[in-house]
C-alpha positions in Angstrom: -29.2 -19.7 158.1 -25.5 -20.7 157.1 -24.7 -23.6 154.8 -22.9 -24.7 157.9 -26.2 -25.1 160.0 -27.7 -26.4 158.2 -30.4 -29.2 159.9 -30.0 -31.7 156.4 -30.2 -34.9 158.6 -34.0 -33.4 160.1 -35.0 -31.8 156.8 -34.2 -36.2 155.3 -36.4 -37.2 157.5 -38.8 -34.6 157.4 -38.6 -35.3 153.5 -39.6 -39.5 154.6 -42.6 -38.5 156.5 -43.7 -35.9 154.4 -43.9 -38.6 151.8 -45.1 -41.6 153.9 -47.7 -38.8 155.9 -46.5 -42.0 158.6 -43.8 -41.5 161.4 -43.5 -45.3 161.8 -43.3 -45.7 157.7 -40.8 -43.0 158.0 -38.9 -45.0 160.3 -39.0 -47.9 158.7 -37.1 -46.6 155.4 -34.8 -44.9 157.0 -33.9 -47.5 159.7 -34.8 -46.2 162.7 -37.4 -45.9 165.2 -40.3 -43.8 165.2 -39.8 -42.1 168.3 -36.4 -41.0 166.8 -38.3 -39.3 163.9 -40.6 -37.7 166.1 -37.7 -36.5 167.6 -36.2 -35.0 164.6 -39.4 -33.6 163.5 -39.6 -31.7 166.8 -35.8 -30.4 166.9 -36.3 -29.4 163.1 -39.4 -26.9 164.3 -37.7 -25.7 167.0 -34.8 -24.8 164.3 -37.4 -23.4 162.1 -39.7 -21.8 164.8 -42.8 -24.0 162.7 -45.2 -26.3 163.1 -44.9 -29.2 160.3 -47.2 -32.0 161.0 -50.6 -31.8 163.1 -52.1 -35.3 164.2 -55.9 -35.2 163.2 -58.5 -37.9 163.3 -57.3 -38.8 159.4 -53.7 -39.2 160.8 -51.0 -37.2 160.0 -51.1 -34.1 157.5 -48.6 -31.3 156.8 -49.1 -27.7 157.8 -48.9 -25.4 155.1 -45.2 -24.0 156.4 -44.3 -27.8 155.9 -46.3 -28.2 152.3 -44.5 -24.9 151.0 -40.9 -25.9 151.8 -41.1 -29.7 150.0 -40.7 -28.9 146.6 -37.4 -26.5 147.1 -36.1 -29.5 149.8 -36.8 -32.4 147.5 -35.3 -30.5 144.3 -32.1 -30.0 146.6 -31.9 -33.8 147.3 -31.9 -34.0 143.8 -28.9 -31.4 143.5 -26.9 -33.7 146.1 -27.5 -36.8 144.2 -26.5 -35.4 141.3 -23.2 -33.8 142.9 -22.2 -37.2 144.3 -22.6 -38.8 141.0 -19.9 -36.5 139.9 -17.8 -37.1 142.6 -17.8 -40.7 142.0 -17.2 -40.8 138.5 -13.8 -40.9 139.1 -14.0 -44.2 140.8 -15.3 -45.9 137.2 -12.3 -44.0 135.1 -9.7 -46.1 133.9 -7.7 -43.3 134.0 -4.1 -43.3 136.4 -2.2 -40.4 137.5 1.4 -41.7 138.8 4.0 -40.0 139.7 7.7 -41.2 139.6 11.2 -40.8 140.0 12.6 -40.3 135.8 15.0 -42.8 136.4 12.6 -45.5 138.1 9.9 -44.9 135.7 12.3 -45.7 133.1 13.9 -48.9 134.6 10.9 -50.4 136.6 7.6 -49.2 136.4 7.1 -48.3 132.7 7.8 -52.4 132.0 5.5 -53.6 134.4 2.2 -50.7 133.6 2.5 -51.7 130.1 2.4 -55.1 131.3 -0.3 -54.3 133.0 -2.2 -52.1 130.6 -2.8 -55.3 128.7 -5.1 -56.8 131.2 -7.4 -53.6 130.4 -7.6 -52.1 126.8 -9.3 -49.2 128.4 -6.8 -48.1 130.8 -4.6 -44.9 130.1 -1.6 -43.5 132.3 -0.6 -40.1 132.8 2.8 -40.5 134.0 4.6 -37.6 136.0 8.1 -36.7 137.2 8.3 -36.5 141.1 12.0 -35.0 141.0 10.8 -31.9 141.0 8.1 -32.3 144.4 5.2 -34.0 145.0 1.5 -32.3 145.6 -1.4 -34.9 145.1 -3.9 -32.3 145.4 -2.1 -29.8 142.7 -1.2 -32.6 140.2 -4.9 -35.1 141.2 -2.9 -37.7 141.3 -3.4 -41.2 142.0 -0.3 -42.4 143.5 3.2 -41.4 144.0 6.1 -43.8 143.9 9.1 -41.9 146.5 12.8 -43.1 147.5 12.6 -42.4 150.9 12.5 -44.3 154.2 8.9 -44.6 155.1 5.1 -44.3 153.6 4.8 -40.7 156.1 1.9 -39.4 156.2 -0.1 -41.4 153.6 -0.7 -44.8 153.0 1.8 -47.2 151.0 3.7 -50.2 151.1 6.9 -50.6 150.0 8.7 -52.3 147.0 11.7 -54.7 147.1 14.5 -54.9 149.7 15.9 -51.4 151.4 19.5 -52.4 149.7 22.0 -50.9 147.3 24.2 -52.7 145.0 27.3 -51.9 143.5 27.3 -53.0 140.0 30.0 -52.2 136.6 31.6 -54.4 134.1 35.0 -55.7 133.4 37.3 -56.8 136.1 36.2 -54.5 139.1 35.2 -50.9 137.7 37.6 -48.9 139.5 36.2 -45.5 138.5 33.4 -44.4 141.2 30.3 -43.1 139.1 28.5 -40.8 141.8 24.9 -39.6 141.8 22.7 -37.1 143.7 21.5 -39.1 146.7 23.7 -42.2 146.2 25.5 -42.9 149.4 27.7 -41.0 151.0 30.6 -43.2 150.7 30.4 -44.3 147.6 30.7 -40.5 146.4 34.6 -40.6 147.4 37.1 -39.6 144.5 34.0 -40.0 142.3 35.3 -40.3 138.3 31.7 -39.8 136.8 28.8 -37.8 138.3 25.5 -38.2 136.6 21.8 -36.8 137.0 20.5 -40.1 138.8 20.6 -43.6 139.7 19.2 -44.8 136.6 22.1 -42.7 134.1 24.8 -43.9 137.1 23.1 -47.3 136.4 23.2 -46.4 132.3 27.2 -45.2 132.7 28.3 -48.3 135.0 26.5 -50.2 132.1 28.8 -48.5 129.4 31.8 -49.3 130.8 32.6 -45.9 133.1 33.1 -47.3 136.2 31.4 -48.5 138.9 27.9 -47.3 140.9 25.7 -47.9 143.7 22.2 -48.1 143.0 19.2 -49.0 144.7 18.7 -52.8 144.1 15.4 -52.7 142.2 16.7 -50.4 139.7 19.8 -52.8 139.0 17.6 -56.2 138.9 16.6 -56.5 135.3 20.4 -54.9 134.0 21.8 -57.4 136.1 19.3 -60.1 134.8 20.2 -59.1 131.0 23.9 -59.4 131.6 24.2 -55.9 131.2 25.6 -55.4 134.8 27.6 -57.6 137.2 26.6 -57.1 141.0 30.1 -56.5 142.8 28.6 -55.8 146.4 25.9 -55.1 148.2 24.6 -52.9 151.7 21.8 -52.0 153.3 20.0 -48.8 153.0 17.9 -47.0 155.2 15.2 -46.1 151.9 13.1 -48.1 150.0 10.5 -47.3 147.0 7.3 -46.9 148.2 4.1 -46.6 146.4 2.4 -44.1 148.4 -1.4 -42.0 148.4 -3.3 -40.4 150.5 -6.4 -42.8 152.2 -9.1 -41.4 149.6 -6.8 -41.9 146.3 -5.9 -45.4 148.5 -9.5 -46.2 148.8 -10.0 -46.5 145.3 -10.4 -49.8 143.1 -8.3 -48.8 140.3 -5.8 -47.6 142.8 -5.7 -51.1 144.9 -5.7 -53.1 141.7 -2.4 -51.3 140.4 -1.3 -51.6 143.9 -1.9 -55.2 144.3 -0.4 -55.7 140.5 2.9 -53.9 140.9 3.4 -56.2 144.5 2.9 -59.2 143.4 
């Protein structure tokens, strides 16, 4: 018979009444009525093509096909307890798998998880770059923070105001510092070009010119003095914390969530 076909909700209750030698105890621990294990019981020996119980005037007793299958079944449940155990030992680890933009790890989210790291001296980051692609099952990640303009298919919520501002120092910044992905007309007779928004951020900082960034990048620079805010427009993207609905589900997951929105 193939894994596939396996009868496993029959051979559970077949398990209960085996136990119980009782249909209506059977029932009764797994929530249901008897009649609906006498049903099961019936289905499961016309999968097997056996007879498991016979009703004498002791009560119920198991034939010997049932008695010589019990052992092997009950040892299996075992084997499934045991393998969903494992699975959820990842829901106790304090461990978190994030991956991130280089430039927004630097200038947003490494402040705020070490921040966070302090409310729990057990829990440890493995922090990822995102520039190059994002795979959640290749890298078992946790959750993925992305520039773009929704949460796709996973789950998320977005961070901050969809915005860019222009920022620089001294009277104006004429020289435009551009970036890959910055907007398009910001790029125009562009004196600097730099890696990201966080070195376009760095160089505006330093005195080369001017460049548009998205706003959360630019918050705390512009906090510190280190930037003046010259202008600011709307932008179609956002950061988004992101995962897919299992890594979603997960408490350590929704308490970094819940941490890095308020």
């Amino acid at each position: 018979m193939k894994r596939t076909h396996l009868p496993l909700n029959g051979l559970r209750v077949l398990d209960a009444a085996a136990r119980h030698l009782s249909f209506t105890r059977a029932a009764d621990e797994l929530a249901v009525t008897p009649a609906a294990v006498g049903q099961q019981i019936r289905a499961l020996e016309d999968t097997l093509g056996v007879v498991l119980f016979r009703r004498t005037t002791r009560g119920l007793e198991l034939t010997p096909e049932g008695e010589a299958g019990l052992e092997a079944l009950r040892a299996g449940f075992l084997q499934f307890e045991e393998a969903v155990r494992a699975m959820q030992a990842g829901q106790s680890s304090k461990t978190l798998t994030i991956a991130a933009p280089r430039d927004f790890l630097a200038k947003w989210l490494a402040p705020r998880l070490a921040e966070y790291a302090k409310t729990d001296p057990e829990l440890r980051f493995v922090l990822l770059s995102s520039d190059e692609g994002l795979d959640f099952t290749q890298a078992n990640l946790d959750l993925a923070i992305c520039f773009t303009d929704g949460k796709g298919e996973h789950e998320g919520v977005s961070l901050g105001t969809p915005s860019y501002w222009t920022v620089g120092v001294g009277g104006g910044a004429e020289t435009v510092i551009s970036w890959p992905g910055c907007p398009a007309d910001e790029t125009k007779g562009a004196g600097v070009t730099v890696a990201d928004a966080g070195l376009a951020l760095d160089a505006a900082a330093a005195g080369f010119g001017r460049a548009t960034v998205p706003a959360l990048l630019a918050e705390a620079d512009e906090a510190a003095g280190r930037v003046v805010r010259f202008g600011e427009k709307a932008s179609a993207n956002s950061y988004w914390l992101i995962a897919p609905l299992p890594q979603w589900r997960q408490k350590k997951v929704r308490a970094l969530v819940a941490a890095l929105t308020a």
